[in-house]
PDBQT receptor file of N, H, CA, C and O in Angstrom, charges set to zero:
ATOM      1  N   UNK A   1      91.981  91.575  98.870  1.00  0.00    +0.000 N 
ATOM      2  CA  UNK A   1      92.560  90.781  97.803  1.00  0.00    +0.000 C 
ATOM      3  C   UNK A   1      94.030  91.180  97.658  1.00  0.00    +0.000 C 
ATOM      4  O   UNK A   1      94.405  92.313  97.960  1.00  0.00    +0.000 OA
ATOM      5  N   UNK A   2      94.791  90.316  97.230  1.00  0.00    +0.000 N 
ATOM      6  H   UNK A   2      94.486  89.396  96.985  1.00  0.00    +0.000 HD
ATOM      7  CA  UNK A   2      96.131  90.487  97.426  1.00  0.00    +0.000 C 
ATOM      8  C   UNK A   2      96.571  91.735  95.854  1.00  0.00    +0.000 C 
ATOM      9  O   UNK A   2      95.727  92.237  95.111  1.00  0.00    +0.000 OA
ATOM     10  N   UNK A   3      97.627  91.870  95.793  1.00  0.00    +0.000 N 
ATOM     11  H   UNK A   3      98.312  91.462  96.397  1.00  0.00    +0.000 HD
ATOM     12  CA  UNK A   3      98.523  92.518  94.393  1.00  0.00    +0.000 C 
ATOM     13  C   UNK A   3      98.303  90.942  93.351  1.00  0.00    +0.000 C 
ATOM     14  O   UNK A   3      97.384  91.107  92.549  1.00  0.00    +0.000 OA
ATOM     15  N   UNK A   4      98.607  90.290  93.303  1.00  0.00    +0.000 N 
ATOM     16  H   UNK A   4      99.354  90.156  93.955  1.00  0.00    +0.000 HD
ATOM     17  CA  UNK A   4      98.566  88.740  92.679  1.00  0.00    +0.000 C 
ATOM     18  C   UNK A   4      96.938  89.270  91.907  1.00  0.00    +0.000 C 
ATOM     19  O   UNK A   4      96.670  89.988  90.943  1.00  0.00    +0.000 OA
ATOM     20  N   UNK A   5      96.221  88.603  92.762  1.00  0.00    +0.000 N 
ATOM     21  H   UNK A   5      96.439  88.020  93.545  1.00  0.00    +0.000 HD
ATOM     22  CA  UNK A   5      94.928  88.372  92.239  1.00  0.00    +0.000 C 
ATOM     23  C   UNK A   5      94.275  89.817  91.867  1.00  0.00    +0.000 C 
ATOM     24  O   UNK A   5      93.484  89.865  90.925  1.00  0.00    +0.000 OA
ATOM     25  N   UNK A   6      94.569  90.886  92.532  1.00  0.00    +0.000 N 
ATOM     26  H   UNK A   6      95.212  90.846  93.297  1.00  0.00    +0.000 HD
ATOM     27  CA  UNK A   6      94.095  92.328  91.565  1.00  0.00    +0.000 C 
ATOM     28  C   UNK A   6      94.739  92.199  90.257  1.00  0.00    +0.000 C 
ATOM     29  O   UNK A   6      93.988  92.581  89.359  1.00  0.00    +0.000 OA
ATOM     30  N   UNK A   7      96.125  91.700  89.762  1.00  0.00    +0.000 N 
ATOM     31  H   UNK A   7      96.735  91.389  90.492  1.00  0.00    +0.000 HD
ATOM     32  CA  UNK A   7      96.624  91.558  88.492  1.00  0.00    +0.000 C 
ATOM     33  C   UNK A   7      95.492  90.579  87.525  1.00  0.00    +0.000 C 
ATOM     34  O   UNK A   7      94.935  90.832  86.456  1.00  0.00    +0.000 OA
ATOM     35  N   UNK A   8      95.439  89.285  88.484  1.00  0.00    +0.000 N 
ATOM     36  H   UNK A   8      95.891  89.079  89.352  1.00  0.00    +0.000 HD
ATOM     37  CA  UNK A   8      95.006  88.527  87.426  1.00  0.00    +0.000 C 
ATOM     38  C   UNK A   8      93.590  88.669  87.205  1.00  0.00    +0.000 C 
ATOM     39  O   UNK A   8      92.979  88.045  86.337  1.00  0.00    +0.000 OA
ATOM     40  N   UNK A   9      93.030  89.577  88.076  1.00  0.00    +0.000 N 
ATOM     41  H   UNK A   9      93.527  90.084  88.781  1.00  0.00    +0.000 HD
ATOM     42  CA  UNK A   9      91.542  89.862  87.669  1.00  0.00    +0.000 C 
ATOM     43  C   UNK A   9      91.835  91.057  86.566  1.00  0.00    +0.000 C 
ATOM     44  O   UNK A   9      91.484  90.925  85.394  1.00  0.00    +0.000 OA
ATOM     45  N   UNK A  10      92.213  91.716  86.839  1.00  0.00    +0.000 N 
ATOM     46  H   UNK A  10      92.498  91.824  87.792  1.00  0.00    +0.000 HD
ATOM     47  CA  UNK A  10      92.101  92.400  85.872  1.00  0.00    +0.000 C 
ATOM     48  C   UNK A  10      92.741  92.806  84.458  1.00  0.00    +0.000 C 
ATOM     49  O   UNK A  10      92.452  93.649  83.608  1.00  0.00    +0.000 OA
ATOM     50  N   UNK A  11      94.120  91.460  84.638  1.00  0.00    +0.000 N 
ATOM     51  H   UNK A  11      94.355  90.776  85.329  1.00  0.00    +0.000 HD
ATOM     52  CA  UNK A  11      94.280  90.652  83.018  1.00  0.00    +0.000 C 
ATOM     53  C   UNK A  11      92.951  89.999  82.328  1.00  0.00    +0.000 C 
ATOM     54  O   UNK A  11      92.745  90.070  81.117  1.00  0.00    +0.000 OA
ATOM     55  N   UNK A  12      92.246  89.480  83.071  1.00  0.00    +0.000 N 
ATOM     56  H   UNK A  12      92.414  89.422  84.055  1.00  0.00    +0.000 HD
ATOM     57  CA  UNK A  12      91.081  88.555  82.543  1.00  0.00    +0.000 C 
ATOM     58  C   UNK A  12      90.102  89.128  82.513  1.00  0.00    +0.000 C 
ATOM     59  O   UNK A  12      89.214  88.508  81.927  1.00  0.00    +0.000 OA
ATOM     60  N   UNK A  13      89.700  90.515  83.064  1.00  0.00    +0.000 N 
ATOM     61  H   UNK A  13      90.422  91.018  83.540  1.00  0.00    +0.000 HD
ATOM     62  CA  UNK A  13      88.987  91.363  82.942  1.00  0.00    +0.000 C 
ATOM     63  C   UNK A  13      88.518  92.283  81.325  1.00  0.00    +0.000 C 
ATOM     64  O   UNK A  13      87.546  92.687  80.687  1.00  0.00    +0.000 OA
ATOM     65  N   UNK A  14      90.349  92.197  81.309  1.00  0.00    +0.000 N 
ATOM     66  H   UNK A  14      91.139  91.869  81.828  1.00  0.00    +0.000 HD
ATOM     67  CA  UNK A  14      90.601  92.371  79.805  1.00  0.00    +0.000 C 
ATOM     68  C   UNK A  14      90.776  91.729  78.347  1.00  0.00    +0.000 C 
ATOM     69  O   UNK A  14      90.989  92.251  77.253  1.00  0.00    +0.000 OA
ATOM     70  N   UNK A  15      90.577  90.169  78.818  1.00  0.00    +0.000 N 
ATOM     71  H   UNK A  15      90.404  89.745  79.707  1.00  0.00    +0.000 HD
ATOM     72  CA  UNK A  15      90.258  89.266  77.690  1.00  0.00    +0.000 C 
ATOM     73  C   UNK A  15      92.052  89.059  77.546  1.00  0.00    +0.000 C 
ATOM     74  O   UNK A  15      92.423  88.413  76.566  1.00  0.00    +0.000 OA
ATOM     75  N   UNK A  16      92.990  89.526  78.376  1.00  0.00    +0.000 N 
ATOM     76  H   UNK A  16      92.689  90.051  79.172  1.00  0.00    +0.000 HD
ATOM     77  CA  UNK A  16      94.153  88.828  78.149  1.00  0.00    +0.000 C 
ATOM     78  C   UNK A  16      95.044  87.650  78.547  1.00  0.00    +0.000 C 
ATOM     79  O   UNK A  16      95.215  87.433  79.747  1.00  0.00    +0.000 OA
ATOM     80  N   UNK A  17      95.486  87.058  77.844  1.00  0.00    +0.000 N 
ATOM     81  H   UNK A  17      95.347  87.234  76.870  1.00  0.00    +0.000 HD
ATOM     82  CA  UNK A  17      96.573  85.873  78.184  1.00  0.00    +0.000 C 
ATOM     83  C   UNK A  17      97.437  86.397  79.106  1.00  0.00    +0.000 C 
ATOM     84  O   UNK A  17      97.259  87.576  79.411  1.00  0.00    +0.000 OA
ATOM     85  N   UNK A  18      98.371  85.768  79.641  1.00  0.00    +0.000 N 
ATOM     86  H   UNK A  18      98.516  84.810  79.393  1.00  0.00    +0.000 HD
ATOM     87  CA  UNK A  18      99.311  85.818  80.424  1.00  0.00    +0.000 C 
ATOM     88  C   UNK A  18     100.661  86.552  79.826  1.00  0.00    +0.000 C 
ATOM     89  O   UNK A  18     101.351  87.500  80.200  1.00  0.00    +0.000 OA
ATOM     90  N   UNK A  19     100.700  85.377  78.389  1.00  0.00    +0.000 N 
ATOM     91  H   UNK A  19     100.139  84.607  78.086  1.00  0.00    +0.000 HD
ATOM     92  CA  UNK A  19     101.413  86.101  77.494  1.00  0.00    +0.000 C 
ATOM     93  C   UNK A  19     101.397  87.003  76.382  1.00  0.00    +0.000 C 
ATOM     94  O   UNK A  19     102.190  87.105  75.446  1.00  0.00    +0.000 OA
ATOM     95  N   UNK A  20     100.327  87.653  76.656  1.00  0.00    +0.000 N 
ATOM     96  H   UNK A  20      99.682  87.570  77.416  1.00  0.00    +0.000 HD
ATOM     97  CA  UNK A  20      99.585  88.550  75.759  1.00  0.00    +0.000 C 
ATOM     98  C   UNK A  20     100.191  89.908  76.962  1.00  0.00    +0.000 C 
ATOM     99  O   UNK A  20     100.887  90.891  76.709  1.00  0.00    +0.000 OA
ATOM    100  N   UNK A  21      99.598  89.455  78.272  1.00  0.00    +0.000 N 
ATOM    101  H   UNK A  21      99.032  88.656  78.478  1.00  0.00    +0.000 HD
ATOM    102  CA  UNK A  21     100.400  90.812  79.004  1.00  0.00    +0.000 C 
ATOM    103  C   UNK A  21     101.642  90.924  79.165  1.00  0.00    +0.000 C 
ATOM    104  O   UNK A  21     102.243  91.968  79.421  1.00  0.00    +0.000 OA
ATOM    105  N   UNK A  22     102.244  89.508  78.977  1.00  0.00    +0.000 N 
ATOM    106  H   UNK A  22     101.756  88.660  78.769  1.00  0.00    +0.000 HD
ATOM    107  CA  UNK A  22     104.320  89.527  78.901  1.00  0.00    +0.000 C 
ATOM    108  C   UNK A  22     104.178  90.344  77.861  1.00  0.00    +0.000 C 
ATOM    109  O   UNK A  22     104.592  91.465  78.159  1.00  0.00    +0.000 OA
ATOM    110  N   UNK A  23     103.756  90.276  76.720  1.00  0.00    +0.000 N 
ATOM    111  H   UNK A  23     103.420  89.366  76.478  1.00  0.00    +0.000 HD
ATOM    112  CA  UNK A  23     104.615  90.772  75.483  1.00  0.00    +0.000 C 
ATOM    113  C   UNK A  23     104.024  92.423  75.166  1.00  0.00    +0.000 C 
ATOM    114  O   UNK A  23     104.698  93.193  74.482  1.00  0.00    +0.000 OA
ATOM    115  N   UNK A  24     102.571  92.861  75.811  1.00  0.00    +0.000 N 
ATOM    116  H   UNK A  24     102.023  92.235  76.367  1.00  0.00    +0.000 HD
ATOM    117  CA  UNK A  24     102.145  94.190  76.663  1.00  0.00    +0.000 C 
ATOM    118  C   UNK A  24     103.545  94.757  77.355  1.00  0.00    +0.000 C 
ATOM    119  O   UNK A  24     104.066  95.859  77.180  1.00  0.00    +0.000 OA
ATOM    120  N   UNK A  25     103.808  94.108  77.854  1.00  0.00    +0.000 N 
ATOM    121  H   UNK A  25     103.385  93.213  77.996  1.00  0.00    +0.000 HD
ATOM    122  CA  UNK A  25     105.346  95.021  79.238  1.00  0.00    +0.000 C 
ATOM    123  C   UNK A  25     106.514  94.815  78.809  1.00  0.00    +0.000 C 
ATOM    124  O   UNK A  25     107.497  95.313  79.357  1.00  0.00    +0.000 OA
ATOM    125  N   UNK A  26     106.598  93.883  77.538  1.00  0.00    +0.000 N 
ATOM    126  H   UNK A  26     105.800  93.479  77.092  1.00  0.00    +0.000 HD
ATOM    127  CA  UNK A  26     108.260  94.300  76.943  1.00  0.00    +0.000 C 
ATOM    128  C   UNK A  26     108.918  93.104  77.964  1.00  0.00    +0.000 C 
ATOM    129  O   UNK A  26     110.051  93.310  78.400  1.00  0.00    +0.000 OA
ATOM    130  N   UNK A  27     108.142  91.747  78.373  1.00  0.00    +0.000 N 
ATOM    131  H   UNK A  27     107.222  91.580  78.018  1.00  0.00    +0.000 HD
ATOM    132  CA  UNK A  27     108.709  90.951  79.242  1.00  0.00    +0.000 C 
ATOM    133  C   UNK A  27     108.806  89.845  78.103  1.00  0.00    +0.000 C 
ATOM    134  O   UNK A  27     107.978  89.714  77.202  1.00  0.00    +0.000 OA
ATOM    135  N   UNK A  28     110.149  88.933  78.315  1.00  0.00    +0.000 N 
ATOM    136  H   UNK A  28     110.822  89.039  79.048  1.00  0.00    +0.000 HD
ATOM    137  CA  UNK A  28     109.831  87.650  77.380  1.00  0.00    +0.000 C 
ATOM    138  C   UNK A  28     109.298  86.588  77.920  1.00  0.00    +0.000 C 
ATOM    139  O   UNK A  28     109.323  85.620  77.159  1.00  0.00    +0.000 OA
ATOM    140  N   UNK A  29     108.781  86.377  79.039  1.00  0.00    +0.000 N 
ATOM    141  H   UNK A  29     108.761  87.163  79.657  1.00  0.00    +0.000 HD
ATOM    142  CA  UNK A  29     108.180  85.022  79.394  1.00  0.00    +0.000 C 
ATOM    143  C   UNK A  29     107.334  85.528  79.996  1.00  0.00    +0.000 C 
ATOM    144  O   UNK A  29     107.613  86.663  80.381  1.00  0.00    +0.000 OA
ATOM    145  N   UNK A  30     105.832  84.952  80.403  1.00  0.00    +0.000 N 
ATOM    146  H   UNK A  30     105.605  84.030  80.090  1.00  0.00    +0.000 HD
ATOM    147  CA  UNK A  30     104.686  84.717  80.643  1.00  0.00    +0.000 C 
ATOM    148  C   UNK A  30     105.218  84.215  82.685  1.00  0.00    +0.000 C 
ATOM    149  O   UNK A  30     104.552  84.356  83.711  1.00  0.00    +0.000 OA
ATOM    150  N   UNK A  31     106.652  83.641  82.482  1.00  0.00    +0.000 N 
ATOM    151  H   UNK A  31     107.194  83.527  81.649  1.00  0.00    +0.000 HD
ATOM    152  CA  UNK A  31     106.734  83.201  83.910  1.00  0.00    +0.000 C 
ATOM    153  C   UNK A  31     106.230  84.012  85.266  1.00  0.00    +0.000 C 
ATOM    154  O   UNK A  31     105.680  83.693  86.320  1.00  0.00    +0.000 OA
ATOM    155  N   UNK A  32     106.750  85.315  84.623  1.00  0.00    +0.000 N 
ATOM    156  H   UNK A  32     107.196  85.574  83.767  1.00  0.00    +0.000 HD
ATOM    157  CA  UNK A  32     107.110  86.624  85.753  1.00  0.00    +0.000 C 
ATOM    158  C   UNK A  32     105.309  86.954  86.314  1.00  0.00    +0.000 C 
ATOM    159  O   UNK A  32     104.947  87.253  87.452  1.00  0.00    +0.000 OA
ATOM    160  N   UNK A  33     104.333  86.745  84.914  1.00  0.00    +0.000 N 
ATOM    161  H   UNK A  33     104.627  86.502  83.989  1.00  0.00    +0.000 HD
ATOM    162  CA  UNK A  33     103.427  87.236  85.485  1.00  0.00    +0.000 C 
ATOM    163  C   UNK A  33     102.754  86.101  86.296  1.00  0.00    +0.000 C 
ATOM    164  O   UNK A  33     101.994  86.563  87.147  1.00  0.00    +0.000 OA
ATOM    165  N   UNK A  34     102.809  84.871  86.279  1.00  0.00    +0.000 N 
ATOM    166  H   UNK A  34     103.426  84.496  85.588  1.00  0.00    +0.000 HD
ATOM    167  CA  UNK A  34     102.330  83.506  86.690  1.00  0.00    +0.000 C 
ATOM    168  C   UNK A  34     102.787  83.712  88.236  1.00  0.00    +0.000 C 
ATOM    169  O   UNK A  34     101.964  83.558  89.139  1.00  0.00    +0.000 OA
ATOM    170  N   UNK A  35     104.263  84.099  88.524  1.00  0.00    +0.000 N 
ATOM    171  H   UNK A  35     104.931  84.224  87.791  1.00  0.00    +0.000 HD
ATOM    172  CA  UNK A  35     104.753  84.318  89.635  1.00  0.00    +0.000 C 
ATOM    173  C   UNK A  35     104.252  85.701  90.258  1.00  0.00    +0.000 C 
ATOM    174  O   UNK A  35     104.460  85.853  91.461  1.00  0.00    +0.000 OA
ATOM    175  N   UNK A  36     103.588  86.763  89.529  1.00  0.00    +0.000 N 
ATOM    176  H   UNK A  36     103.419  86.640  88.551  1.00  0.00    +0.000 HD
ATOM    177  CA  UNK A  36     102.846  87.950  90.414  1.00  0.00    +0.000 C 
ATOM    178  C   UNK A  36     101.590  87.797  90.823  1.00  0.00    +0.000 C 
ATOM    179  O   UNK A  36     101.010  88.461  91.682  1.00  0.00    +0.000 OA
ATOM    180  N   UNK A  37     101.049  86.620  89.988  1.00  0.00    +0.000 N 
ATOM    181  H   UNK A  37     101.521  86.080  89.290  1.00  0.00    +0.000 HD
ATOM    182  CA  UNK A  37      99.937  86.245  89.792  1.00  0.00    +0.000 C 
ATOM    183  C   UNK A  37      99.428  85.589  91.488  1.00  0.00    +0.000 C 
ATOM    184  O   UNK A  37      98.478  85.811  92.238  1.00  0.00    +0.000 OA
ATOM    185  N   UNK A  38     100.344  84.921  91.522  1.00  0.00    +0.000 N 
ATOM    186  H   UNK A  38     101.116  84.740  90.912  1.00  0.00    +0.000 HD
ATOM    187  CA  UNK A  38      99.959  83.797  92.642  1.00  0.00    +0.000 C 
ATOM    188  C   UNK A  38     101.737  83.935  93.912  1.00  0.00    +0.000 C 
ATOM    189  O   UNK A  38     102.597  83.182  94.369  1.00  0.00    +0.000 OA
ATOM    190  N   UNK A  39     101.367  85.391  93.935  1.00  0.00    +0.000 N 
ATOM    191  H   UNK A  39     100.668  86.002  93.564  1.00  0.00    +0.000 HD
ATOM    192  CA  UNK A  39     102.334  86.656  94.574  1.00  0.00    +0.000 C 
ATOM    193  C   UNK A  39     103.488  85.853  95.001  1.00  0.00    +0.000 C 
ATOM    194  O   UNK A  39     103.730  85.862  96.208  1.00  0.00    +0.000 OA
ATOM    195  N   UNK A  40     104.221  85.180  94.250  1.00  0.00    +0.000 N 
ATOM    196  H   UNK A  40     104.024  85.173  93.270  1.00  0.00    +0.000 HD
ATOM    197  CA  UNK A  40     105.649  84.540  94.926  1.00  0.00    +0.000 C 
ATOM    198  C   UNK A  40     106.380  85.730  94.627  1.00  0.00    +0.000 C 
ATOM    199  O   UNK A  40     107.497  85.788  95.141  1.00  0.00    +0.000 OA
ATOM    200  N   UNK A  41     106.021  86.688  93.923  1.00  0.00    +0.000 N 
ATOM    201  H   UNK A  41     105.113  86.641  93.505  1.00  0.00    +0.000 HD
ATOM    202  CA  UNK A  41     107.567  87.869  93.079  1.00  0.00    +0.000 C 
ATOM    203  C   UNK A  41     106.288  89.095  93.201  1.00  0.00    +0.000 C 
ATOM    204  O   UNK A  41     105.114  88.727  93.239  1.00  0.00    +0.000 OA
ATOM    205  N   UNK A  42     106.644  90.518  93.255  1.00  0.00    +0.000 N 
ATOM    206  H   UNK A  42     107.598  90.817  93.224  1.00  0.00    +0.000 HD
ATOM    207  CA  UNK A  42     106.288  91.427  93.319  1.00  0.00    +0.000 C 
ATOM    208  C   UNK A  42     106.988  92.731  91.415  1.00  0.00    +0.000 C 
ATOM    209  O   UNK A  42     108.072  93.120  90.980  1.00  0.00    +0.000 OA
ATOM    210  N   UNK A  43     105.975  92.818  91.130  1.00  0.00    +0.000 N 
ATOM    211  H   UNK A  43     105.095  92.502  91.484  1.00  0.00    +0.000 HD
ATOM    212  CA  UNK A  43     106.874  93.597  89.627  1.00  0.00    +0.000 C 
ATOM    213  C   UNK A  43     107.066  95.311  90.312  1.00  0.00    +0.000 C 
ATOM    214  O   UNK A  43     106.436  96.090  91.028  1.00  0.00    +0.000 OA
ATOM    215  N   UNK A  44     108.312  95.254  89.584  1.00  0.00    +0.000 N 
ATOM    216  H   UNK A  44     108.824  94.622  89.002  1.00  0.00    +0.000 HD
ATOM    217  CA  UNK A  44     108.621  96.545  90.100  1.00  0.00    +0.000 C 
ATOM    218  C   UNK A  44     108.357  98.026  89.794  1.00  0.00    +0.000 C 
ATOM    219  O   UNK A  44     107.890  98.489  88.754  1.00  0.00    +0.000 OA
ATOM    220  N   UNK A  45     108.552  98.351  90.344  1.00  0.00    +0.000 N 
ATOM    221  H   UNK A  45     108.932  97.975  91.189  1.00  0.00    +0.000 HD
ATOM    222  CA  UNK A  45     107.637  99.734  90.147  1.00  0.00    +0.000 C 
ATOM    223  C   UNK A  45     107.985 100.538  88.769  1.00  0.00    +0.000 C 
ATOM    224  O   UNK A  45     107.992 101.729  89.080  1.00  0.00    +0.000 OA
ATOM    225  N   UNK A  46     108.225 100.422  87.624  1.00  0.00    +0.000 N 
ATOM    226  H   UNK A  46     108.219  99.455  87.371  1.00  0.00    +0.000 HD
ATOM    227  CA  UNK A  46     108.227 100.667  86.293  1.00  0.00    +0.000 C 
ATOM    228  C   UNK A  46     107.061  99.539  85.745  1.00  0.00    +0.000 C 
ATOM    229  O   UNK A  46     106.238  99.738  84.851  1.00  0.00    +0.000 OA
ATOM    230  N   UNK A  47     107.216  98.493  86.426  1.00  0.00    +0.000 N 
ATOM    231  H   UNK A  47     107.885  98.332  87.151  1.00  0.00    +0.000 HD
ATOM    232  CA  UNK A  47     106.188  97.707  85.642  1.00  0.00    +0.000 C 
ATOM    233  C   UNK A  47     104.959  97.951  86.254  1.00  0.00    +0.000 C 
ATOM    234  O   UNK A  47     104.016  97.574  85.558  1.00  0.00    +0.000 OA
ATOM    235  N   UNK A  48     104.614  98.511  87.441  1.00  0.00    +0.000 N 
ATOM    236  H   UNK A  48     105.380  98.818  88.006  1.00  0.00    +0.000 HD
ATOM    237  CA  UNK A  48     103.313  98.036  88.083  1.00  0.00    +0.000 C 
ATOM    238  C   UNK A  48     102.955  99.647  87.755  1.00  0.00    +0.000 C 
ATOM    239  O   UNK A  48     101.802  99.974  88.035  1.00  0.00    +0.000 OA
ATOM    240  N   UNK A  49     103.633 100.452  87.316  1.00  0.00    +0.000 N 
ATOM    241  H   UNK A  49     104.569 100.186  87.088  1.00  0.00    +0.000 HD
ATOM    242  CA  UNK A  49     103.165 102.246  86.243  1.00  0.00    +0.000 C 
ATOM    243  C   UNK A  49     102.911 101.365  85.010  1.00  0.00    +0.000 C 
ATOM    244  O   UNK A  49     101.853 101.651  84.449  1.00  0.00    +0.000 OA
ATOM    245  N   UNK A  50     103.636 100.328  84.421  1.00  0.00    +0.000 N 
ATOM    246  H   UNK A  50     104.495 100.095  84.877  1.00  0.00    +0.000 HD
ATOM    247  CA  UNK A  50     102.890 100.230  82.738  1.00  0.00    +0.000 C 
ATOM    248  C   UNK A  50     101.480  99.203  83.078  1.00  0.00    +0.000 C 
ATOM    249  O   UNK A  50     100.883  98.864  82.056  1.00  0.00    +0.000 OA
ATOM    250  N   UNK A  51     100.869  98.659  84.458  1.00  0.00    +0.000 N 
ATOM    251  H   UNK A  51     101.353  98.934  85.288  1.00  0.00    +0.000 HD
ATOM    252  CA  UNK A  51      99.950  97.817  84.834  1.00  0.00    +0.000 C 
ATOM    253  C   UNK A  51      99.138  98.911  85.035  1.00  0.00    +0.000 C 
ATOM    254  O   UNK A  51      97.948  98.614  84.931  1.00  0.00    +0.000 OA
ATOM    255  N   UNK A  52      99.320  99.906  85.250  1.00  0.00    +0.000 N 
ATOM    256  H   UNK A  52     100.287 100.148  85.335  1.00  0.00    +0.000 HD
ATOM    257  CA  UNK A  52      97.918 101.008  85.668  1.00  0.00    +0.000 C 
ATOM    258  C   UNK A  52      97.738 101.378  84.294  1.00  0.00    +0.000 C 
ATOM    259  O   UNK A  52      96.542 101.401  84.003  1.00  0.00    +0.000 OA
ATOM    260  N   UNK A  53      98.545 101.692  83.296  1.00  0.00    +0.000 N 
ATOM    261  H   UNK A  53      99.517 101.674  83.533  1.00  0.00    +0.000 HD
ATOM    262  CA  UNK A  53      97.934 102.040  82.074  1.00  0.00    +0.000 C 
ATOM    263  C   UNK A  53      97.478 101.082  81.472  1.00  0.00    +0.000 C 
ATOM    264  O   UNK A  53      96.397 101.269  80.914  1.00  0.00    +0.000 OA
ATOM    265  N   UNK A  54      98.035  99.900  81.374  1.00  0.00    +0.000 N 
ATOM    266  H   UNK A  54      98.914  99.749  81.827  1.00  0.00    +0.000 HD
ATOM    267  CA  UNK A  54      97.336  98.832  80.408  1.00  0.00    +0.000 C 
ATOM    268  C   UNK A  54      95.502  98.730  80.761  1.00  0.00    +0.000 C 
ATOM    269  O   UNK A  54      94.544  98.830  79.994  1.00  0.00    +0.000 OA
ATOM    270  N   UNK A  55      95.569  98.497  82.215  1.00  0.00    +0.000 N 
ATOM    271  H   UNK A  55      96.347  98.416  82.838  1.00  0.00    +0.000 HD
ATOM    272  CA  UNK A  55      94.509  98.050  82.738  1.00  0.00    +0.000 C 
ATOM    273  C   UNK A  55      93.689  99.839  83.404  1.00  0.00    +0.000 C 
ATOM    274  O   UNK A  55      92.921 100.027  84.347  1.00  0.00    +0.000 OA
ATOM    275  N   UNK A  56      94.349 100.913  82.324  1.00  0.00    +0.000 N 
ATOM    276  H   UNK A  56      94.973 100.760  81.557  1.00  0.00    +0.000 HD
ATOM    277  CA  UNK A  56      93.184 101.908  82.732  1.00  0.00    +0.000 C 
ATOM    278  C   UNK A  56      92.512 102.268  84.387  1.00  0.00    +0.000 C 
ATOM    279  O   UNK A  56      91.389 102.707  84.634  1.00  0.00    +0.000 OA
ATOM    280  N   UNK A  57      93.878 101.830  85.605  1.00  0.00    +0.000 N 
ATOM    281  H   UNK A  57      94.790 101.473  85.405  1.00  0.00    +0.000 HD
ATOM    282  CA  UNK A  57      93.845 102.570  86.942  1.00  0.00    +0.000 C 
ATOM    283  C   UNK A  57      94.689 102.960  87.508  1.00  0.00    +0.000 C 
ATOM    284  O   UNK A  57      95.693 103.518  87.065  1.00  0.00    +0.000 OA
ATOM    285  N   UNK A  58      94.470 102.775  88.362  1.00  0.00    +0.000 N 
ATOM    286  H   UNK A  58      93.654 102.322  88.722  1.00  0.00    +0.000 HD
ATOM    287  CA  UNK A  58      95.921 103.514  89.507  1.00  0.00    +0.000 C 
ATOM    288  C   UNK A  58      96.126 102.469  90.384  1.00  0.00    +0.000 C 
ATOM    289  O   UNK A  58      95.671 101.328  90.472  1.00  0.00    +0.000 OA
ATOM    290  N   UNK A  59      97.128 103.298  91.179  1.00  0.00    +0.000 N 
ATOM    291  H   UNK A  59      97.498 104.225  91.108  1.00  0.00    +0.000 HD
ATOM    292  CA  UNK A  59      98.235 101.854  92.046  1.00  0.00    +0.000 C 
ATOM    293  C   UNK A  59      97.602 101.748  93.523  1.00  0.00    +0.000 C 
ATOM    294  O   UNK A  59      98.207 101.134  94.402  1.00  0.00    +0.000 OA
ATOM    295  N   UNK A  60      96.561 102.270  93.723  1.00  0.00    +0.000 N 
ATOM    296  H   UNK A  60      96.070 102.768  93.008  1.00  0.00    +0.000 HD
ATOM    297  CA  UNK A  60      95.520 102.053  94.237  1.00  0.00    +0.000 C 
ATOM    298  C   UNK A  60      94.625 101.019  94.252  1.00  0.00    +0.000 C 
ATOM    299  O   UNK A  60      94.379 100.300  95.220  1.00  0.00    +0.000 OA
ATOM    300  N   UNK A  61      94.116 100.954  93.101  1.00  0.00    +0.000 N 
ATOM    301  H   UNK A  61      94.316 101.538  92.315  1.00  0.00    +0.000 HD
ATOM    302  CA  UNK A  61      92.980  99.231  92.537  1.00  0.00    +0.000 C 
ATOM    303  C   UNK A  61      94.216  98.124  92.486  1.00  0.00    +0.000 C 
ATOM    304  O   UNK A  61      93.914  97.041  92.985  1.00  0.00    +0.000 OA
ATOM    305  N   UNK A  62      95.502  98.230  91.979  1.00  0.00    +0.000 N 
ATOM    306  H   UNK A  62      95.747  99.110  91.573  1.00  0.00    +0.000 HD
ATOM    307  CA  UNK A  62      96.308  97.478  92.296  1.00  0.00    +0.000 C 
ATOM    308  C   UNK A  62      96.683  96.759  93.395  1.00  0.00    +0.000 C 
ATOM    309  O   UNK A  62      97.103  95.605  93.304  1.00  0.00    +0.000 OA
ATOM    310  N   UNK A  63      96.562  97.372  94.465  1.00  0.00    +0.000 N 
ATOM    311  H   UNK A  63      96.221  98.309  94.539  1.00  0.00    +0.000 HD
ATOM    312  CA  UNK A  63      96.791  97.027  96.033  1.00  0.00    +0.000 C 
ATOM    313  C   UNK A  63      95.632  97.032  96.677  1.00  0.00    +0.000 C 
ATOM    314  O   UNK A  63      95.858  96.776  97.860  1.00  0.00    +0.000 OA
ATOM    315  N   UNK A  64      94.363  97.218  96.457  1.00  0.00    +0.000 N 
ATOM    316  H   UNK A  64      94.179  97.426  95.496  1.00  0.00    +0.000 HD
ATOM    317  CA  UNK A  64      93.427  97.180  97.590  1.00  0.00    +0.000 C 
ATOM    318  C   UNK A  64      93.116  95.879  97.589  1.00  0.00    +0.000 C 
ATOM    319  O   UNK A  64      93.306  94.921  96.840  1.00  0.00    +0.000 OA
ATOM    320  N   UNK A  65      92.268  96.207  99.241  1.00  0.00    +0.000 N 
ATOM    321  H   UNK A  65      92.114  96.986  99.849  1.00  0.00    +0.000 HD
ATOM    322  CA  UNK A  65      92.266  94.618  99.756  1.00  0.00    +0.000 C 
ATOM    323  C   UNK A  65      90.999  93.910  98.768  1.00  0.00    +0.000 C 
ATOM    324  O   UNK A  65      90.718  92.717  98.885  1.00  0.00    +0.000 OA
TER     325      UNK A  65
């Protein structure tokens, strides 16, 4: 499974919106995650450390296949 779809499973895993996790990461639009979501943009590595805490793993479950 790609970085994209490990995000959005496990936004929805957590009962969250899109923009429920923008405003989680201190982001103002919902765009950025729509675009990690469906991997056109990659978040950078400050954001994908506040994605292991939100979602309680490591940058490991983030990237596996």
């Amino acid at each position: 499974m790609s970085l994209g779809k490990n995000i959005k499973e496990l936004r929805k895993k957590e009962g969250l919106t899109q923009a429920e996790l923008a405003e989680m990461l201190g982001i103002n639009t919902n765009e950025s995650i729509s675009r990690w979501e469906n991997d056109l943009h990659r978040p950078s590595t400050k954001i994908l450390e506040k994605l292991t805490f939100i979602f309680n793993t490591d940058f490991n479950s983030l990237f596996r296949e």
